[in-house]
N, C-alpha and C positions, 0 to 999 in steps of 0.2 A: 499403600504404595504412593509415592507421591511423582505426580508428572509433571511438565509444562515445559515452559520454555528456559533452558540453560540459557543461552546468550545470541544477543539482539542488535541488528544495522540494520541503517535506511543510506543508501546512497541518494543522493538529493540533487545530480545533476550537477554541471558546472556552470550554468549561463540560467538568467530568471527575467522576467520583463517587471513589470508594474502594471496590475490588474489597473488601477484609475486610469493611466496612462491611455493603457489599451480601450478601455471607456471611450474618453473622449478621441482617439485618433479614430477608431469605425463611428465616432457618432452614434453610438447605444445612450438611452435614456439614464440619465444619471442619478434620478429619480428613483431607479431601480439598483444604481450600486449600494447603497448602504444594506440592504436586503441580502445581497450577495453573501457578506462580509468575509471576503475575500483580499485577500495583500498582494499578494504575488504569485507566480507561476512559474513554477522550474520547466525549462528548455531543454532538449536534447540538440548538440551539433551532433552534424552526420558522421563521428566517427564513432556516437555511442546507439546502441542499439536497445533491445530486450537483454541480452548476452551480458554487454559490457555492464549494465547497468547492475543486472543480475550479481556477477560476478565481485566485481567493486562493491556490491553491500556487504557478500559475503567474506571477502577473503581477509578481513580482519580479524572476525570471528576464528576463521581460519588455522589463521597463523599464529592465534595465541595456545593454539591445541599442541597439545604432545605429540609425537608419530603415533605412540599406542590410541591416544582418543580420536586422533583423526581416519584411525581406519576401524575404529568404531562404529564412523557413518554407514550405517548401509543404504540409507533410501537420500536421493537427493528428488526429492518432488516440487517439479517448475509448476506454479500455477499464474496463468496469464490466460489473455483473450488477444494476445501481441505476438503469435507464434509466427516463426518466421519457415516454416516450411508444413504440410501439412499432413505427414508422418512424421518426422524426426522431430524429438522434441528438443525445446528448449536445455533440458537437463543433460543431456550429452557432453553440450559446449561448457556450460556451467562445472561439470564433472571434470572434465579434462583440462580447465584454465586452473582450475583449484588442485591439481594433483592428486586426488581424491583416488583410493584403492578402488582396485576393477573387484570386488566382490559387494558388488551393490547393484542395487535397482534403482532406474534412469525413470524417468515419465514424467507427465504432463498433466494435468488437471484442467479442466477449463468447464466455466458456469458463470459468466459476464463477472459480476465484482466479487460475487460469493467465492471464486476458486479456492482463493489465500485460505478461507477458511474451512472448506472441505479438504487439501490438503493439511491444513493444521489437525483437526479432527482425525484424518487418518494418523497420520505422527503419532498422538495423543495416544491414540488404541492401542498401535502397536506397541509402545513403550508399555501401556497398561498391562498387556496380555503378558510380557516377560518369556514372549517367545524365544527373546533370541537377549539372556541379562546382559546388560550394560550395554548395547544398542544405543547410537545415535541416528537419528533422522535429520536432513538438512533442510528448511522448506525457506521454497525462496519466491517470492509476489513479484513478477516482475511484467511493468505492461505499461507502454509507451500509446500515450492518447493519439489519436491517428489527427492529422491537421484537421479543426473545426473550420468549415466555413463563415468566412467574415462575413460580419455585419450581423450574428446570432448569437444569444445568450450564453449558448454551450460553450464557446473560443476561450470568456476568461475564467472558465471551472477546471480546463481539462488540465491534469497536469502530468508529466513524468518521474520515476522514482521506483526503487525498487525495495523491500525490505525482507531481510532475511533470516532467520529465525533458527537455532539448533536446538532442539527435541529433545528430552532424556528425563532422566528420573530425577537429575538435581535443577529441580528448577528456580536456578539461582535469580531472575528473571520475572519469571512467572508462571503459579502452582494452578492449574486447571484445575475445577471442580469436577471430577468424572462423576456423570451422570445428570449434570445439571444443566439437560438442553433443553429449550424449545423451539419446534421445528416449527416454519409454515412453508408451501411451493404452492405451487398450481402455473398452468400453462399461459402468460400473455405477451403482447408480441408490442411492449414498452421502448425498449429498444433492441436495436439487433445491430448484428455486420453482417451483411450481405454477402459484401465483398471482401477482400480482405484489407481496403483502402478507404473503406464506405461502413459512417456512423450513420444511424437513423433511426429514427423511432419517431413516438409520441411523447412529448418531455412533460406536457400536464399528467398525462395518464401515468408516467414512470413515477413521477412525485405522490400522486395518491395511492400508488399499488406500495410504493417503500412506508409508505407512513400505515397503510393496511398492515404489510408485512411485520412492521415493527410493534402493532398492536395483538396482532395474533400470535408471533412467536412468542412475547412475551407472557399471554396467557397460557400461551401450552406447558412453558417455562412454570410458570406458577401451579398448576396444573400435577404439573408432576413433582415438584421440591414443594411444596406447599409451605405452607406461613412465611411466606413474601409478600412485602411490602414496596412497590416501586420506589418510596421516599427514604424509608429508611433503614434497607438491607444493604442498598451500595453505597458507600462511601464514595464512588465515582462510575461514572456511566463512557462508553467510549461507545460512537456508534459511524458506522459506513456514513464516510462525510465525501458525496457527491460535490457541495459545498457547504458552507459553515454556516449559512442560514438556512439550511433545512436542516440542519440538526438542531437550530435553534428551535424553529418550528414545528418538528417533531415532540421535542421534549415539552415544549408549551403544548401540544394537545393531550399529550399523555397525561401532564400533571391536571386538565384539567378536568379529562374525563373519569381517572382515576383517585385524586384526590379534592377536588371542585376547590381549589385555592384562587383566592385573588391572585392576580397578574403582577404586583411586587412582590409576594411570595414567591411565585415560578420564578420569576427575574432574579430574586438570591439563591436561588435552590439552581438556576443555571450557572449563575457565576461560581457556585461552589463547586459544583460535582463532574461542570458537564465544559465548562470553558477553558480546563487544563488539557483538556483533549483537543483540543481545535488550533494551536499552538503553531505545530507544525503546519498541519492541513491548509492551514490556510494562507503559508504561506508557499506551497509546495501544487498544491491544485488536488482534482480527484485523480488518485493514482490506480482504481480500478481495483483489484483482485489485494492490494496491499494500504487499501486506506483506511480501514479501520484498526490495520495493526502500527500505523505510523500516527493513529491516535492513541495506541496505546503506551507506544513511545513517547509522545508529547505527553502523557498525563504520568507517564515515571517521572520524566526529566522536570519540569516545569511545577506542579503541584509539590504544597508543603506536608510534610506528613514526617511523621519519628513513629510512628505502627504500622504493625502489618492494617493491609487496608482491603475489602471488598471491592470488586471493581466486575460492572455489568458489562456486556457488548453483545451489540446487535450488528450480525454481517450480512447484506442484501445486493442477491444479485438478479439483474433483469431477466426475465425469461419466463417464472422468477422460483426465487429458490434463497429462503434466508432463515435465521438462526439466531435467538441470544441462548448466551451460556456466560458464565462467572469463573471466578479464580480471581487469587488474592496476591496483592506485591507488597514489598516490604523494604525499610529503609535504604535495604543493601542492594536489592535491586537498581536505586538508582544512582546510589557510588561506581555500580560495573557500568550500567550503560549511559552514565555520565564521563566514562574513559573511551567511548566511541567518538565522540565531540560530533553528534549529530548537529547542535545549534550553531556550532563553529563553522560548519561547511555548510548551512546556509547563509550563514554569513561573510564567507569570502566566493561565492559564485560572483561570476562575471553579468553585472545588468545589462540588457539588451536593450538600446534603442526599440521603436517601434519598427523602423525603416531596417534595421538589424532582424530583429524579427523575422521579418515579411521577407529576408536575404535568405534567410536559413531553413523557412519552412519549403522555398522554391530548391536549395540546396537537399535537405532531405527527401525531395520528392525522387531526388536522382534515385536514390537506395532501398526503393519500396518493396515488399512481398513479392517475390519470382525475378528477380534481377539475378543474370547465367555469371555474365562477368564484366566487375567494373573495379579499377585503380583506385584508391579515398589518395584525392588531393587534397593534403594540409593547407596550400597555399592558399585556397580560396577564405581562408577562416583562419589564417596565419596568426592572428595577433591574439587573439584568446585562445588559441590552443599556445602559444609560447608561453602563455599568464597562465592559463589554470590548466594545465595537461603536459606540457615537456619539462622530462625526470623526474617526475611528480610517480611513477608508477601506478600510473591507472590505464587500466585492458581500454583498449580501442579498437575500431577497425580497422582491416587495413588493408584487403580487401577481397571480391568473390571471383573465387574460379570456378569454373563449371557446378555453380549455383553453392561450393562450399565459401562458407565466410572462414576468414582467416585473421585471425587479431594479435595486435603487438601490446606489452607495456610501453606505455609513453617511456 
């Protein structure tokens, strides 16, 4: 039986700054941007949330469905670390902005960046098991980096984005290998949210336990599908991009402690396999529980290919809890989700000044986790919601009453 993913969006925000920019306005060592390799960073205004963002990746996918395929979904599963109440989950609002049949199952998943992919994994099963034929699953990554303190390395990584994914047997998309995981977890405390407004951790340690992670799942991987080759069983590698130089960095320890290659060797074997993935990511930021599947989407769109193709991914999330598994895409894959026009709409986002920026993050601070009730005023941010949000029909907010959110089409 064949599973994976039918059909594929990333909402990518409407407003982005410029990582150099942001460089030199905090005075970070610039020394250290080329390392980053990082472009840009998608922005959220305060009218978009987890919700709208959510929402807006899927409802394309959507509304290309028939009535009978649409109430084929039965599970809408939110995975995020961005929830906005601490019972109700995200997939409620998700459900109900989409018109989505009431004989389905609502929930939430959360395991820092790993969620997207333990909700994917469930999806995956249940389609497998054929419990219920012709079943769709909707899983949707959606998770809004909380404001990083200025003047620290984390500000120009973090980014917001949501990507959405529909589950089923025809994996127009992409066909999941069942059975071919390897698993690694264990307990450390890399990073955390404390609170629900408060990032923290240890960033050296989170960077050594991902590249640990990525080394062990990979052998477990191997382990159990055996006569794998790190070099020459994928055609392409997509991996959890925190940011775009640790996936470089990772993939240069891999190759060397797996296949001992000189350093312009790795350096082609990056350019070819592993830097169609990074496409987007970098210029969208870490989007948390959805970044290694909006590197999956950069290496459909962006990479050349006329075959079906092997494609690796490693998904890692802090705490920690990560995973590679395979499945394969194919020419047609990237005809369908080149009618999303994901590079389009990072291309007509609104650039933020920096002084714009630093307006908007004091702006979003109005609309944080446990706000009972407050009005979203347009006017304070008038001019780019008239450019990239009115009659455009994209969900926003609009606003909370007795702690319910309540959101309009533009």
């Amino acid at each position: 039986m064949k599973v994976g993913i039918e059909a594929m969006n990333a909402y990518v925000a409407r407003a982005y700054i410029d990582v150099h920019e942001l460089f030199v306005e905090r005075k970070l060592n610039l020394d250290r941007f080329p390392n980053l390799m990082m472009l840009e960073k998608s922005i959220n205004l305060p009218c978009e949330d987890p919700v709208t963002n959510a929402v807006n990746a899927a409802k394309p996918i959507i509304d290309a469905l028939s009535e009978a395929e649409r109430n084929s979904i039965e599970m809408v599963i939110a995975s995020s670390e961005s929830g906005l109440d601490f019972g109700k989950s995200l997939s409620t609002y998700i459900h109900n902005y989409l018109g989505l049949s009431n004989h389905c199952r609502l929930f939430e998943i959360k395991q820092a960046c790993y969620a997207g992919t333990a909700a994917l994994q469930m999806a995956f099963n249940y389609i497998a098991s054929n419990a219920s034929p012709g079943a769709k699953v909707l899983v949707i990554s959606a998770d809004v980096a909380r404001a990083a303190i200025k003047l620290t390395y984390a500000e120009p990584s973090q980014g917001v984005a949501s990507v959405a994914m529909l589950i089923s047997d025809k994996p127009d998309i992409f066909e999941v290998e069942l059975g071919a995981n390897g698993l690694y977890g264990h307990e450390v405390m890399d990073t955390c949210r404390p609170l629900p407004e408060m990032e923290t951790g240890d960033p050296d340690l989170s960077l050594l336990i991902y590249m640990d992670c990525l080394e062990n799942s990979y052998k477990h991987y191997a382990e159990r599908k055996g006569d794998v080759d790190f070099q020459k069983t994928f055609d392409y590698l997509a991996f959890h991009t925190p940011f775009a130089g640790l996936v470089k960095a990772s993939h240069r320890k891999m190759m060397r402690e797996l296949k001992k290659l000189p350093l312009p060797e790795i350096e082609d074997d990056f350019i070819q396999r592993m830097q169609p993935s990074l496409a987007f990511c970098a210029r969208v930021g870490n989007i948390y529980s959805g970044t290694v599947y909006l590197a999956l989407a950069s290496i459909i769109v962006n990479a050349q290919y006329d075959s079906t193709k092997h494609v690796g991914l490693f998904s890692y999330g802090s705490g920690c809890s990560s995973e590679f598994y395979s499945g394969f895409i194919n020419p047609a894959a990237k005809e369908k989700l080149l009618k999303m026009q994901i590079k389009e709409a990072l291309d007509t986002r609104h650039k933020l000044s920096i002084a714009e920026y630093d307006k908007i993050i004091d702006l979003n601070g109005e609309w944080v986790f446990g706000i009972k009730d407050k009005q979203m005023d347009l006017s304070r941010f008038s001019d780019i919601y008239a450019n990239k949000f009115k009659d455009k029909k994209i969900l926003t907010l609009k606003r909370i009453t007795n702690y319910h959110r309540e959101y309009e089409w533009s």
